[in-house]
ROMI-275621 format. One line per 4 residues: number of its first residue (from 1); their letters; for each residue x, y, z of N, C-alpha, C. Coordinates in nm, 4 decimals. Atoms other than C-alpha are relative to their C-alpha. Example, Ala and Ser with C-alpha at 12.3 -4.5 7.8 and 13.67 -1.06 7.14 Angstrom:
1) AS) 0.0890 -0.1190 0.0000 1.2300 -0.4500 0.7800 0.0900 0.1200 0.0000 ~ -0.0820 -0.1190 -0.0060 1.3670 -0.1060 0.7140 -0.0770 0.1090 0.0730 .
end
This chain:
1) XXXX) -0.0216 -0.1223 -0.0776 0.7145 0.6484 -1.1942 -0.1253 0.0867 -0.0035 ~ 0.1381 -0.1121 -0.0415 0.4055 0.8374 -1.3220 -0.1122 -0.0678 0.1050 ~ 0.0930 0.0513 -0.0088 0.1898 0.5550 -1.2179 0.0054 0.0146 0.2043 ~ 0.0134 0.0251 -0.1208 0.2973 0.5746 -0.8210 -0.0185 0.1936 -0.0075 .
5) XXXX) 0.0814 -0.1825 0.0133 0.2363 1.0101 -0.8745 -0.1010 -0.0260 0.0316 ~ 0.1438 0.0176 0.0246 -0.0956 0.9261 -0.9781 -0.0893 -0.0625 0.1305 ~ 0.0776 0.1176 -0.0879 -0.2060 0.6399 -0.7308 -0.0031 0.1022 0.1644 ~ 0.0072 -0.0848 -0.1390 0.0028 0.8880 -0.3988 -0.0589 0.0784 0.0177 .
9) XXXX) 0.0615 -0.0895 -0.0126 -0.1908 1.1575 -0.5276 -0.1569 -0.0257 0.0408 ~ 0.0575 0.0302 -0.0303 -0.5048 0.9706 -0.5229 -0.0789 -0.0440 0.1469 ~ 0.0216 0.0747 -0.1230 -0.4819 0.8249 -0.1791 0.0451 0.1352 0.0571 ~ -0.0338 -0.1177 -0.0992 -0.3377 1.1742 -0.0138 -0.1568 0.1089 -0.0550 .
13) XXXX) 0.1041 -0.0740 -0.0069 -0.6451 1.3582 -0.2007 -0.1585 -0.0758 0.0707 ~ 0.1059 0.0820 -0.0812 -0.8877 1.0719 -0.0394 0.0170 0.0622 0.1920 ~ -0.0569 -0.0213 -0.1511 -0.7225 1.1585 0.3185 -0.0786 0.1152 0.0072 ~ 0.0171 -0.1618 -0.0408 -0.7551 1.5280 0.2715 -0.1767 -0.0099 0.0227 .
17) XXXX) 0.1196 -0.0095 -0.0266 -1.1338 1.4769 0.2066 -0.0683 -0.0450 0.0989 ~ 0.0627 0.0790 -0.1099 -1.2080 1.2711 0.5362 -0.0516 0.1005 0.0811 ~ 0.0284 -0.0885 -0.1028 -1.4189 1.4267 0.7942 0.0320 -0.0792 0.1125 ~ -0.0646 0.0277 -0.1624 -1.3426 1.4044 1.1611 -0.0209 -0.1389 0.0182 .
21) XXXX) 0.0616 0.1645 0.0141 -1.5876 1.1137 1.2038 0.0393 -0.1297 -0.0550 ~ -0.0865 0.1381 0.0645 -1.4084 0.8947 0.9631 0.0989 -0.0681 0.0387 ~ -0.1763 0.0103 -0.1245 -1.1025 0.8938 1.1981 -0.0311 -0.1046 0.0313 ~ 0.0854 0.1262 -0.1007 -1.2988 0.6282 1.4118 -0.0593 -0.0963 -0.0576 .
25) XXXX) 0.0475 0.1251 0.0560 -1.4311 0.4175 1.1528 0.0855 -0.0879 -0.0063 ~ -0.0811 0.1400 0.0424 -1.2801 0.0447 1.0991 0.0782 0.0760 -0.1281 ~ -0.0574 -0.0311 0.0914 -1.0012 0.0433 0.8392 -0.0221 -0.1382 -0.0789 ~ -0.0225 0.2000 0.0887 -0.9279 -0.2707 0.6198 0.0916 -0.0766 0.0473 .
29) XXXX) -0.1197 0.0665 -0.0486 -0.6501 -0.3318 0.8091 -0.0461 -0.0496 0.1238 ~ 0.0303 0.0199 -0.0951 -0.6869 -0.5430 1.0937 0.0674 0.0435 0.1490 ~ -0.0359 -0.1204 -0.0398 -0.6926 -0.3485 1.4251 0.0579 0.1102 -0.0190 ~ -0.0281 -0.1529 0.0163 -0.6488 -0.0379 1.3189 -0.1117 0.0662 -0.0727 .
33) XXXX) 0.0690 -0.0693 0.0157 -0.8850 0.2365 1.2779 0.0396 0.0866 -0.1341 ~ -0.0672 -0.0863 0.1348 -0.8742 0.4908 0.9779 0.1083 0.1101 0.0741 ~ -0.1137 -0.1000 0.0147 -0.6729 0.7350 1.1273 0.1270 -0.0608 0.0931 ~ -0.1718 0.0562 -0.0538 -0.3693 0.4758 1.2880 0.0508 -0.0393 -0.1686 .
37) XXXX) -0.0461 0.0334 0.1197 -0.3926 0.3553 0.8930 0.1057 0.1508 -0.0583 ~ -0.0742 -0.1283 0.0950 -0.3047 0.7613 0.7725 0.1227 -0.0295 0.1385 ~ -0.1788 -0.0306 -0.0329 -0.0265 0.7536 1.0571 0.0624 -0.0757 -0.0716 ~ -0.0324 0.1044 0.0663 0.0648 0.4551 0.8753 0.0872 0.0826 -0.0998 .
41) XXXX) -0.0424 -0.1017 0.1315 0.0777 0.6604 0.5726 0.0967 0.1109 0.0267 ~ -0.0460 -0.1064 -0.0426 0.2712 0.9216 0.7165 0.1630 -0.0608 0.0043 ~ -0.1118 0.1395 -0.0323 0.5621 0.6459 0.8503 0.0486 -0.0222 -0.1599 ~ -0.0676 0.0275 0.1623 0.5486 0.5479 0.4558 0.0452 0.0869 -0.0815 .
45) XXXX) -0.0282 -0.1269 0.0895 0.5652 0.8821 0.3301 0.1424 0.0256 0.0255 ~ -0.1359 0.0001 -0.0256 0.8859 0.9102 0.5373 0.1169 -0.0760 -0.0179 ~ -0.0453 0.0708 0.0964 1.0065 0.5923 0.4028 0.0780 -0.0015 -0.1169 ~ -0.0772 -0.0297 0.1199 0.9942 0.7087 0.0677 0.1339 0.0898 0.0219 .
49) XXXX) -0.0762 -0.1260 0.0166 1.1794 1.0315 0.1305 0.1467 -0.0234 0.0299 ~ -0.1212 0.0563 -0.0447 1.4391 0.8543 0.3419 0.0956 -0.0951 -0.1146 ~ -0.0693 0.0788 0.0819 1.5065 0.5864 0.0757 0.0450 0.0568 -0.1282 ~ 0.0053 -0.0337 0.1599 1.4983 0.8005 -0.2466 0.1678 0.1177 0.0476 .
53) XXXX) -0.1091 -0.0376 -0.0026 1.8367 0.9837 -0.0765 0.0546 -0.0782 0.0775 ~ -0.0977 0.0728 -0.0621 1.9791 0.7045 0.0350 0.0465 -0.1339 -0.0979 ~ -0.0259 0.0941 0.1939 2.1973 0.6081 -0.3039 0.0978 -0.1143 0.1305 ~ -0.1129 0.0657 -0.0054 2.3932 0.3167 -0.3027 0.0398 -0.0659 -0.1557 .
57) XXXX) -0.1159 -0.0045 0.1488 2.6898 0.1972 -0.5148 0.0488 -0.1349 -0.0188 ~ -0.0270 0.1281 0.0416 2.6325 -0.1917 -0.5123 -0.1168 -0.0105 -0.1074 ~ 0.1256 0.0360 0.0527 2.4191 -0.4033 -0.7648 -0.1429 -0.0419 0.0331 ~ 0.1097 0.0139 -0.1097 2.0486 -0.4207 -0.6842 -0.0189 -0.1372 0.0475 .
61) XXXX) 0.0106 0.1182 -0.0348 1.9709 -0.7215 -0.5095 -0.1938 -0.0470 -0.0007 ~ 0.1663 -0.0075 -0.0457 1.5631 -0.6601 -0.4923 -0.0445 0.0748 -0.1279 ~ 0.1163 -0.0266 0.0959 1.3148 -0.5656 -0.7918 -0.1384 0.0696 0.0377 ~ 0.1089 -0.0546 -0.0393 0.9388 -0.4421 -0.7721 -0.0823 -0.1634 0.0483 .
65) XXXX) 0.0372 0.1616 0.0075 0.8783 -0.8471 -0.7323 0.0640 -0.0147 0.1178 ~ -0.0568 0.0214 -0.1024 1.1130 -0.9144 -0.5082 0.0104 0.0483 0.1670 ~ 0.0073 -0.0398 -0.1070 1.0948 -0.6403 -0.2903 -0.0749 -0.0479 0.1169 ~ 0.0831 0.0622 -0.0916 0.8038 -0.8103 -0.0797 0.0324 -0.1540 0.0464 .
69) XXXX) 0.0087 0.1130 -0.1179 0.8391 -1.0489 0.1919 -0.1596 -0.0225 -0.0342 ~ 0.1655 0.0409 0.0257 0.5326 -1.2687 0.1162 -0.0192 -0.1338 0.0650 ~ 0.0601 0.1031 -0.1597 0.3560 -1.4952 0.4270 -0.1529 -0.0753 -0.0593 ~ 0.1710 0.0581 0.0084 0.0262 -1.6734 0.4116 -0.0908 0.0407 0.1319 .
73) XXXX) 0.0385 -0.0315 -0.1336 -0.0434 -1.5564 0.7996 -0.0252 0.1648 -0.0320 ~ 0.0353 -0.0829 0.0156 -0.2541 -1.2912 0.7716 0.0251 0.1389 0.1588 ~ -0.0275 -0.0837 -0.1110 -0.1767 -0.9868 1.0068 -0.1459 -0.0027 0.1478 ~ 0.1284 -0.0334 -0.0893 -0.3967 -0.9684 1.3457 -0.0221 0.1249 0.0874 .
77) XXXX) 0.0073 -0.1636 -0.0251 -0.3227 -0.6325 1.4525 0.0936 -0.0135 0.1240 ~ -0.0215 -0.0683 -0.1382 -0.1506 -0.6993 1.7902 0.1566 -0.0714 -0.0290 ~ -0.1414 -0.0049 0.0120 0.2290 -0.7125 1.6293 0.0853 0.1141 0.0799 ~ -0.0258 -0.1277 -0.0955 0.4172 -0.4797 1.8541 0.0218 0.1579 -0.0725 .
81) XXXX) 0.0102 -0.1184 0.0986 0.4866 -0.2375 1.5489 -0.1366 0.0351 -0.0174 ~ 0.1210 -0.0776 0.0220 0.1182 -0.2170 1.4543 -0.0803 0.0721 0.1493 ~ -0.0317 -0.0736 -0.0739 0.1019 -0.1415 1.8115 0.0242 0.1393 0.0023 ~ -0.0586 -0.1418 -0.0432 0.2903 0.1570 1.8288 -0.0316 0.0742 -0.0942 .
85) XXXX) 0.1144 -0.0810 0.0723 0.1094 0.2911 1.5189 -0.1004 0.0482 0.0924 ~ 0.1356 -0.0278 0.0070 -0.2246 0.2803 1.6775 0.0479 0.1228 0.1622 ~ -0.0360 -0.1263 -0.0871 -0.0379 0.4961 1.9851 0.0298 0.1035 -0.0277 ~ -0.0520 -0.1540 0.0663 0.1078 0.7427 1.7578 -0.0845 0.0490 -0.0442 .
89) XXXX) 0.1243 -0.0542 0.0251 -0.2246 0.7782 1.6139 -0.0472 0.0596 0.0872 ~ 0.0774 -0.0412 -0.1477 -0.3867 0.8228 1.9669 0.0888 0.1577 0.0286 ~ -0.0685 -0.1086 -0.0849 -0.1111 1.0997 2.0266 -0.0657 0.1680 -0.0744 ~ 0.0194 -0.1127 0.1024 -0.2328 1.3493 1.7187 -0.1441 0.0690 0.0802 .
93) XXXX) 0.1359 -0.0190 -0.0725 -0.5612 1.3711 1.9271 -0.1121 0.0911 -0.1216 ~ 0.1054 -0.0627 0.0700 -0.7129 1.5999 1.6644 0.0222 -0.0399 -0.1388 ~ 0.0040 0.0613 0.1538 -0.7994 1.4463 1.2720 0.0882 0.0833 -0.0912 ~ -0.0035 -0.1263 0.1119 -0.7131 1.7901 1.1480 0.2051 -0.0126 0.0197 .
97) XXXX) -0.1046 -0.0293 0.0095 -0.3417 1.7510 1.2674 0.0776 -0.1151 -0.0664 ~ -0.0861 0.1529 0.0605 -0.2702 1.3639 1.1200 -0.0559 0.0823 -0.1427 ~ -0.0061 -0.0196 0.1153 -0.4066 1.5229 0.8088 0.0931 0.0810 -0.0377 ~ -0.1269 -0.1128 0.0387 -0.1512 1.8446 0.7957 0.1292 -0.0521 -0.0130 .
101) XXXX) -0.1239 0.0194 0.0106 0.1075 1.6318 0.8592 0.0366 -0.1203 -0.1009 ~ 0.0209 0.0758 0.1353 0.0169 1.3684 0.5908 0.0447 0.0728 -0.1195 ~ 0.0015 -0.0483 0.1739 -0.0151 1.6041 0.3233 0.1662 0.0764 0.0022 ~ -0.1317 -0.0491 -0.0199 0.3134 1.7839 0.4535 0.1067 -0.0705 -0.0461 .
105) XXXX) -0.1507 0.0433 0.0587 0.5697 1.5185 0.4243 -0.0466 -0.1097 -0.1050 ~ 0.0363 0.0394 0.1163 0.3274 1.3567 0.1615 0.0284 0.0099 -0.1464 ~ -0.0380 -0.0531 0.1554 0.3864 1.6021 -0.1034 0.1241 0.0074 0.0262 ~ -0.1378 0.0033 0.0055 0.7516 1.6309 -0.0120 0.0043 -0.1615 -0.0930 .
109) XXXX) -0.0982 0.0869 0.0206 0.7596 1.2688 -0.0763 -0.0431 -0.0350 -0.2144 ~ 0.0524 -0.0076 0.1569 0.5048 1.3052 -0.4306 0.1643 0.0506 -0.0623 ~ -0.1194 -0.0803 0.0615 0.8072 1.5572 -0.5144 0.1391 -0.0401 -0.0044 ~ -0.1495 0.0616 0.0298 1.0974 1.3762 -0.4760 -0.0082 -0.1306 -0.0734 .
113) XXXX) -0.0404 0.1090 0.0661 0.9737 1.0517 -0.6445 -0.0150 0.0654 -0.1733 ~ 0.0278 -0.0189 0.1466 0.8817 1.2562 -0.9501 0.1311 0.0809 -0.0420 ~ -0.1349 -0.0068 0.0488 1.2535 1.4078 -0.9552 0.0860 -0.0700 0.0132 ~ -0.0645 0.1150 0.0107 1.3901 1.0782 -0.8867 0.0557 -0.0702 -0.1105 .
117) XXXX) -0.0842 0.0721 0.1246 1.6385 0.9312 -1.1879 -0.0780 -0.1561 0.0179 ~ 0.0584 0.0915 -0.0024 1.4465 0.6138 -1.2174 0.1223 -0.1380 0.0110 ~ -0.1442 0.1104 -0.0040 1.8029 0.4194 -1.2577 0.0670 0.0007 0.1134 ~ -0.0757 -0.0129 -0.1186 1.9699 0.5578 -0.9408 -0.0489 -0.1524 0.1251 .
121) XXXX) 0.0077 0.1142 -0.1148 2.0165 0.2909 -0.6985 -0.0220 0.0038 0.1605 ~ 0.0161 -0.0904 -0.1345 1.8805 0.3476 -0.3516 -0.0299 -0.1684 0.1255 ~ 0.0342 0.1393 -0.0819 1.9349 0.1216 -0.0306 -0.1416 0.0107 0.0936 ~ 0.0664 0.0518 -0.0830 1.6612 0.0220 0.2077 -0.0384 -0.1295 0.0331 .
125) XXXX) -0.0048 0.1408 -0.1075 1.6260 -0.2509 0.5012 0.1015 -0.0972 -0.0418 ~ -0.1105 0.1092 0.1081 1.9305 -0.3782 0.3478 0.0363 -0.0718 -0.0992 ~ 0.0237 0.0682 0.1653 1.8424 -0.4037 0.0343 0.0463 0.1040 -0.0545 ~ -0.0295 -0.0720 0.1347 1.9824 -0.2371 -0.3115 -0.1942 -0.0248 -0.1109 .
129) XXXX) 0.1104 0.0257 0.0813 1.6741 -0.1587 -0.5471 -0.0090 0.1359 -0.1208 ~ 0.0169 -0.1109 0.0723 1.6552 0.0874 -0.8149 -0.1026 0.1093 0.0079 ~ 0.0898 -0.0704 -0.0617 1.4877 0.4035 -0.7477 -0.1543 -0.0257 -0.0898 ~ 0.1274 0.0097 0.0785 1.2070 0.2762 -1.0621 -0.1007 -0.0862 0.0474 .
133) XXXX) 0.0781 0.0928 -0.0661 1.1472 -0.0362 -0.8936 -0.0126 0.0430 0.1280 ~ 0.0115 -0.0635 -0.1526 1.0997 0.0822 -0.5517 -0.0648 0.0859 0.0375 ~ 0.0891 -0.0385 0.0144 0.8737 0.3207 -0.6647 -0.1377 -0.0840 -0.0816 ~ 0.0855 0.0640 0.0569 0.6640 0.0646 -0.8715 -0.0607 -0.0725 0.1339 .
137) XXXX) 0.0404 0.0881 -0.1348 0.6778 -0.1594 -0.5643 -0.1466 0.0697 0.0870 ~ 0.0873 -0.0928 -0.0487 0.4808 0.1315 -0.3682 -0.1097 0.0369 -0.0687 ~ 0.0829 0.0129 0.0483 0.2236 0.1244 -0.6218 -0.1158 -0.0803 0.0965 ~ 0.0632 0.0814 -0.0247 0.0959 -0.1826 -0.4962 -0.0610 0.0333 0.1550 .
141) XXXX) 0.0171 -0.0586 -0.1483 0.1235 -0.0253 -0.1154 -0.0847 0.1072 0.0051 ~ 0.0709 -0.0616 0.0258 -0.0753 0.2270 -0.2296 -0.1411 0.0023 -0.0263 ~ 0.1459 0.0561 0.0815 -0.3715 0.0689 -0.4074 -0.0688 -0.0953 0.1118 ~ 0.0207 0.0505 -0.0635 -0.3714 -0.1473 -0.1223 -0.0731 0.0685 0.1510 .
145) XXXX) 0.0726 -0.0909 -0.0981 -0.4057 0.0999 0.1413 -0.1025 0.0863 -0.0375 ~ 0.0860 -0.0197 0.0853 -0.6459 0.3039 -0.0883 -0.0828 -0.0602 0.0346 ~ 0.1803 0.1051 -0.0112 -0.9113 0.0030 -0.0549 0.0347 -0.0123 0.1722 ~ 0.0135 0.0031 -0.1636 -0.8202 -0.0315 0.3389 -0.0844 0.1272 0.0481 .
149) XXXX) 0.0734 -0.1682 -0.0468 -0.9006 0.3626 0.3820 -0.0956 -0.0023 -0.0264 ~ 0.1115 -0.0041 0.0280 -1.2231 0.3092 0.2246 -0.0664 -0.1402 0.0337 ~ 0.0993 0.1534 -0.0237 -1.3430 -0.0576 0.3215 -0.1028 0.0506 0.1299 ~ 0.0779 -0.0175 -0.1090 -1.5756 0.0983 0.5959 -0.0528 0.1558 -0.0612 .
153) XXXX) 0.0935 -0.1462 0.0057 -1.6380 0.4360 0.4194 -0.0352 0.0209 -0.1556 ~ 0.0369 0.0417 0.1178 -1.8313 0.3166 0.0666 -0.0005 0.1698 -0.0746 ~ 0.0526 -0.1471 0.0810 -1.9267 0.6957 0.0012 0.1182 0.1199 -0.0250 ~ -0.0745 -0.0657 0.0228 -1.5710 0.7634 -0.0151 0.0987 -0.0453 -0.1467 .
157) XXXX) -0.0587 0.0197 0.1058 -1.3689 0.7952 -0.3450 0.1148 -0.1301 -0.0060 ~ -0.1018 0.1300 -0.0160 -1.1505 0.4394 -0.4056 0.1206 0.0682 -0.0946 ~ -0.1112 0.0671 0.0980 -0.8471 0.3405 -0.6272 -0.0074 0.0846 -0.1075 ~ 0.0299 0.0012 0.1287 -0.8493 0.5133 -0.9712 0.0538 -0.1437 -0.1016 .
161) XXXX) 0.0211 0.0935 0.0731 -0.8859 0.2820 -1.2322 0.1494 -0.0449 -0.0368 ~ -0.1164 -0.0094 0.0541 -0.5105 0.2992 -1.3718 0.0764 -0.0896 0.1293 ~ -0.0956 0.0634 -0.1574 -0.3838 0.1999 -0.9532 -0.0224 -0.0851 -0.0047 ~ 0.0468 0.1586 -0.0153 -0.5877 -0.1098 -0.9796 0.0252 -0.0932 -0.0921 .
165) XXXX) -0.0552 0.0451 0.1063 -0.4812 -0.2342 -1.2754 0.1970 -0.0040 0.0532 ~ -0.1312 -0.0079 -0.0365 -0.1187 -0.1258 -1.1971 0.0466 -0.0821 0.1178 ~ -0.0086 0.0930 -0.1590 -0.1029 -0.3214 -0.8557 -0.0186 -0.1159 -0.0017 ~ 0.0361 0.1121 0.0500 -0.3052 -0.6126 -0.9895 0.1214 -0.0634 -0.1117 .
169) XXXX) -0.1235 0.0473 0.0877 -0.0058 -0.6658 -1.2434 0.0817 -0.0505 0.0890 ~ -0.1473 0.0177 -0.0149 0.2497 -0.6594 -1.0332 -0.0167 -0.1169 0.1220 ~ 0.0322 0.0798 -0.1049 0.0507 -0.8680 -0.7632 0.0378 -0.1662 -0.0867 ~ -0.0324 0.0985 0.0772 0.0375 -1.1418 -1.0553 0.1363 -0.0472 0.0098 .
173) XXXX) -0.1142 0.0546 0.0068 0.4076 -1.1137 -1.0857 0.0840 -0.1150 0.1228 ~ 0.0036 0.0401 -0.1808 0.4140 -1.1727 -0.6822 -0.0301 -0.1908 -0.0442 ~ 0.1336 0.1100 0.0229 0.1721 -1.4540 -0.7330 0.1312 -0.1011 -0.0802 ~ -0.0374 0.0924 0.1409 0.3366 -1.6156 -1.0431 -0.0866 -0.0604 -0.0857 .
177) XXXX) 0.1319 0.0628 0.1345 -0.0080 -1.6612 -1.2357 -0.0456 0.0769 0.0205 ~ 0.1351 -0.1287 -0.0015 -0.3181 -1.4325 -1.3305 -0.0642 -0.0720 0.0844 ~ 0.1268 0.0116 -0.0627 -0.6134 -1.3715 -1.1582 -0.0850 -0.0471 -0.1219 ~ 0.0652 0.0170 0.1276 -0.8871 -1.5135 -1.3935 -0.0995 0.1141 -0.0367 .
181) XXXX) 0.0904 -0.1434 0.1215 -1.0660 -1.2678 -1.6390 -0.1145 0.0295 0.1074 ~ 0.0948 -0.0646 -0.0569 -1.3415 -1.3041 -1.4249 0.0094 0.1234 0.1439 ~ -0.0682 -0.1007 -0.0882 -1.1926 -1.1136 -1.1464 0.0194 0.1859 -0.0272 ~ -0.0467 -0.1508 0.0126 -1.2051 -0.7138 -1.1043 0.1566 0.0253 0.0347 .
185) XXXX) -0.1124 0.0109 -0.0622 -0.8962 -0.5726 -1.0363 -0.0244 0.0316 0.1621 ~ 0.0614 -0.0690 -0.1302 -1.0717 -0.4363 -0.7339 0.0337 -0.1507 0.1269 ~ -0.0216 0.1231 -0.0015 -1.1339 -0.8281 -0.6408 0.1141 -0.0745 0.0493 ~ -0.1928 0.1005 0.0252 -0.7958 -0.9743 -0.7620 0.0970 0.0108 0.1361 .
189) XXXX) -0.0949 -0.0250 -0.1338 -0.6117 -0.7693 -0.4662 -0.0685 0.0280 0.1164 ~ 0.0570 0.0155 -0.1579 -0.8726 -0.7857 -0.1761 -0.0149 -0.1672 0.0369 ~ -0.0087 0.2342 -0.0443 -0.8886 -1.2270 -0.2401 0.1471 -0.0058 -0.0444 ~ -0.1305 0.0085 0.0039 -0.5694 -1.2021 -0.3312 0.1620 0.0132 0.1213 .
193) XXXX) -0.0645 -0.0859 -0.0939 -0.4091 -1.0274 -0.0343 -0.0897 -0.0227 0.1338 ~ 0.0482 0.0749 -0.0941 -0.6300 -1.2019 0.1871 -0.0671 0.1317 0.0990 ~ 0.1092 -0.0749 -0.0388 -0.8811 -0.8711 0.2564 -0.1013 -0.0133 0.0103 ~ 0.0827 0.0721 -0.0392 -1.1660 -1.0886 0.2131 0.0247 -0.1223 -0.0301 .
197) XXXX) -0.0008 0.1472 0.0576 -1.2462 -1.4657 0.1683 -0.0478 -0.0002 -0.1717 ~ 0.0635 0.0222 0.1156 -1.3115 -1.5500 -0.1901 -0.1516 -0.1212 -0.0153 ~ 0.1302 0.0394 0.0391 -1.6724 -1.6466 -0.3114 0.0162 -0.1936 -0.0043 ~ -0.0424 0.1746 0.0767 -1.7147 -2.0853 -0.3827 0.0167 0.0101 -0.1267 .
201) XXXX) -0.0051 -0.0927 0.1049 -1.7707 -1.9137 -0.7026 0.1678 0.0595 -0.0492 ~ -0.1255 -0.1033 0.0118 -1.4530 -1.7431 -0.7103 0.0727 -0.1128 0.0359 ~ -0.1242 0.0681 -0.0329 -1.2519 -2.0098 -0.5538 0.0296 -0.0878 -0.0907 ~ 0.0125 0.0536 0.0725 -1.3552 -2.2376 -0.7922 0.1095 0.0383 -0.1616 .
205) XXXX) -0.0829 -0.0544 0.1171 -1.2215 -2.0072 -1.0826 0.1940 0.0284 0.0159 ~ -0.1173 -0.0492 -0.0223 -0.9054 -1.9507 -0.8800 0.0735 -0.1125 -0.0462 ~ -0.1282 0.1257 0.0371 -0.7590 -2.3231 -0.9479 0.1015 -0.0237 0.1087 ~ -0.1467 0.0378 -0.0561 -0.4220 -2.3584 -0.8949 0.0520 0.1102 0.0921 .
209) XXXX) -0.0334 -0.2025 -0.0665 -0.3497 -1.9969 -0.7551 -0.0984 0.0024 0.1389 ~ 0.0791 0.0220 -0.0712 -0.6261 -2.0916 -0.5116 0.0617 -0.0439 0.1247 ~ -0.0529 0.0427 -0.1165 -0.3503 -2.2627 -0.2657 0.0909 0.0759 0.0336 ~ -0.0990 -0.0917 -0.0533 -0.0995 -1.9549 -0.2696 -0.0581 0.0613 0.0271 .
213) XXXX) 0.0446 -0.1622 -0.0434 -0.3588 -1.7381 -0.1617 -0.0193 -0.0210 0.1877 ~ -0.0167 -0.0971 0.0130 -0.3496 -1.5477 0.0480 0.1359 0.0848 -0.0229 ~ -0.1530 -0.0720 0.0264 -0.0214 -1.3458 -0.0443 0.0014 0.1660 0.0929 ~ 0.0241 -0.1031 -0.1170 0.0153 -1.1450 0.3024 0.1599 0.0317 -0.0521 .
217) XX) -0.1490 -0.1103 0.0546 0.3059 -0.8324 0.1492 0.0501 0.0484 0.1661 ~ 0.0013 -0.1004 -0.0751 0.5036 -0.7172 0.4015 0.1309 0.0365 -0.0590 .
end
């Protein structure tokens, strides 16, 4: 619970610092620019808020593991949902108003996962998941988008150290083996998650884990 605080706060104080210009740079995500990624963020922020009051009163059926649908087909941007992101982006027309409304139902959603009972049971997409795991899960969505928001803008603040580590765990669990030692965590979840190709170097060390990659989350 602290660890997705920490990571949302990280990635909403990266946002706030963007200048206009950054709007228009590449993201990490394919097609999409940095500022269809923050609507993105915005969509997730509402996510949380939606799911963290929406108890339910069966047993969970989904974990921080489980929760992810995991593909090997890497996204190409022209899904009809990532679509209608990059229009809702287009609609904000000015940087200054996708940021107000980021940080708006952002910190609402900081504030409700940090008074969230970590045991309460909360549904989403038809799933049961506990409100602890379901916030751990979003770790990883976090750390992930984090290095997307910055893969085109080096001179902007990344991941803190604690998100990358925290994400990289739970990616393992995903996975079902480590990354090897030699691996950053930085690394682990951009060849991991199929954000870049891994090195011959690197593939080499990957082994066996080398044929589940890439592990495309959705």
């Amino acid at each position: 619970m602290d660890l997705f605080s920490r990571s949302w706060t990280a990635l909403l104080t990266a946002v706030a610092g963007l200048e206009d210009e950054d709007f228009t740079r590449p993201s990490g995500c394919a097609g999409w620019l940095v500022r269809d990624l923050v609507c993105h963020l915005v969509l997730d922020a509402q996510d949380v808020l939606i799911t963290l009051v929406t108890p339910a009163d069966t047993e969970p059926t989904r974990d921080a593991v489980t929760y992810w649908t995991v593909t090997q087909t890497p996204p190409t941007g022209e899904d009809p949902l990532d679509a209608l992101i990059v229009r809702l982006a287009a609609a904000y027309e000015e940087p200054w108003l996708l940021k107000f409304h980021l940080d708006d139902v952002g910190s609402a959603a900081g504030r409700a996962a940090r008074l969230a009972d970590p045991g309460l049971r909360v549904g989403t997409q038809g799933e049961v998941l506990t409100a602890g795991d379901y916030l751990s899960a979003y770790v990883l969505e976090w750390a992930l988008h984090h290095l997307d928001l910055v893969a085109h803008l080096p001179h902007r603040p990344g991941p803190p150290a604690e998100t990358l580590a925290g994400a990289r765990e739970l990616l393992e669990r995903i996975a079902g083996a480590a990354f090897p030692a030699s691996f950053s965590d930085r690394d682990a979840l951009l060849v991991g998650t199929g954000r870049r190709a891994p090195t011959d170097a690197e593939r080499a060390h990957l082994g066996a884990l080398g044929v589940k990659l890439p592990l495309v989350l959705g």
